[in-house]
Steps between C-alpha positions, in 0.01 A plus 500: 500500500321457180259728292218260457187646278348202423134659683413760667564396841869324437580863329409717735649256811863413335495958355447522858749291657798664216399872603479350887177656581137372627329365179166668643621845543694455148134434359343778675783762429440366113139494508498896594692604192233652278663575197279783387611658810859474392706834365629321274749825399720379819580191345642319202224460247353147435649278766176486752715230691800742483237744726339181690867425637560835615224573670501215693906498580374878641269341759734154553828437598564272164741187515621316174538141692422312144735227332297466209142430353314276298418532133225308302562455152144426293493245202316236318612126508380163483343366840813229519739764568686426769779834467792217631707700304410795592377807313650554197601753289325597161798384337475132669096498508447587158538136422214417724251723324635384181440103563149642589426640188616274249299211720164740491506671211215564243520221228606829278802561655707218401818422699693607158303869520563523873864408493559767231286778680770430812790473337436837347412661775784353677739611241337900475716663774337870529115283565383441899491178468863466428549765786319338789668163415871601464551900690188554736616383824263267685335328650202816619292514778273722698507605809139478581336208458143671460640738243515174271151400598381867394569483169450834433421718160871532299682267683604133360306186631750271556258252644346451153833433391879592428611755277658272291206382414406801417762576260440197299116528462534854412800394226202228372257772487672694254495212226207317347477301796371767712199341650686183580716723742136590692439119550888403570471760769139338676646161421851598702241633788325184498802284541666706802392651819573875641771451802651730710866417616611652789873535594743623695714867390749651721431878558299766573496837390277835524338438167335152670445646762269781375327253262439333820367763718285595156319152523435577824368800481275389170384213727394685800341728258247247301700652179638301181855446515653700248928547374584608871459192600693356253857381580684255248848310529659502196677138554836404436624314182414182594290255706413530791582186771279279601587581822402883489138411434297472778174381346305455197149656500254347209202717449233355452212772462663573099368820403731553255406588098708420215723779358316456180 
């Protein structure tokens, strides 16, 4: 039995099937939580989905019949990706986004300037960029598909592209070159498409499923999703098999912004 939150409807049916309940009472016990109602003293303070699980495992005889879940991992790529390899790493991708560059970038930014911006930023061990490509494991995902979609205030677009990316443009902003990083970045958008990647992970714990009951609950509610909602995997240290990913969604409404 897998955790599915790729919509509403496959949440709330496959968070229903794990806890082995009726997905229609599940809803309705959720939908009656009003959280201004809550005495909040009686529980631990901020974890919502922490009070969402006990509430309803006080009214339900709750199972844990799951196997695993799903996990989408958001990015920007060409359209001709195909992911036969599978998702990779930051370590293994950063090549990718590399070739991408040097083929788009601003006539300024010569191939001899680029190749010197990376190899100093490869070289300077205590920077992020160095840290996400060689000790951050990898690769991320969310948990809830719509939480990508959401985009919300403080939290990292990776539809409008990788934070490798990121690094770099921000390393070109701080020379003479600064503008150049603004139109690398719209060029980079240009020349990829936001995709979703959803794949296969192989657990679930209480964290998930409060993030899960949270969406819910937001759902039901007509409210924004906000950071209870939010469950991430942290990846391994590799990439991740073909064979774990069960689809690739391309988005194709992009209303993503460049960082800069």
């Amino acid at each position: 039995m897998l955790l599915d939150c790729e919509n509403y409807n496959s949440t709330l049916d496959s968070i229903s099937m794990g806890l082995g309940v009726d997905s229609s009472i599940l809803a309705g016990l959720i939908a009656k939580i009003d959280p201004d109602a809550i005495d909040y003293d009686e529980y631990e303070p901020g974890n919502f989905g922490g009070i969402l699980l006990k509430k309803i495992g006080a009214e339900l005889n709750l199972k844990k019949l799951f196997t695993g879940s799903y996990w989408f991992h958001a990015s920007r790529v060409p359209a001709s990706t195909t992911y036969e390899e599978g998702l990779l790493h930051a370590k293994f991708a950063k090549e990718k986004i590399w070739n991408i560059i040097m083929e788009i970038g601003p006539p300024e930014l010569s191939s001899d300037l680029l190749n010197g911006i990376r190899k100093s930023m490869e070289s300077f061990e205590n920077g992020t960029y160095h840290y996400k490509v060689n000790r951050q494991p990898g690769p991320h995902g969310n948990l809830i598909f719509d939480v990508i979609l959401a985009r919300r205030s403080g939290h990292y677009d990776y539809l409008a592209g990788p934070e490798l990316l990121d690094d770099i443009c921000h390393r070109i902003l701080n020379t003479k070159y600064g503008e150049d990083a603004k139109i690398l970045w719209r060029k980079y958008m240009a020349a990829t498409k936001p995709v979703v990647v959803k794949y296969q992970g192989c657990y679930v714990d209480d964290p998930m499923i409060c993030a899960t009951l949270c969406y819910i609950h937001s759902t039901l509610r007509g409210e924004a999703l906000d950071d209870n909602s939010v469950s991430c995997y942290k990846g391994g240290d590799g990439t991740m098999p073909r064979e774990m990913i069960e689809k690739v969604i391309w988005i194709d409404n992009d209303l993503s912004e460049p960082r800069y």
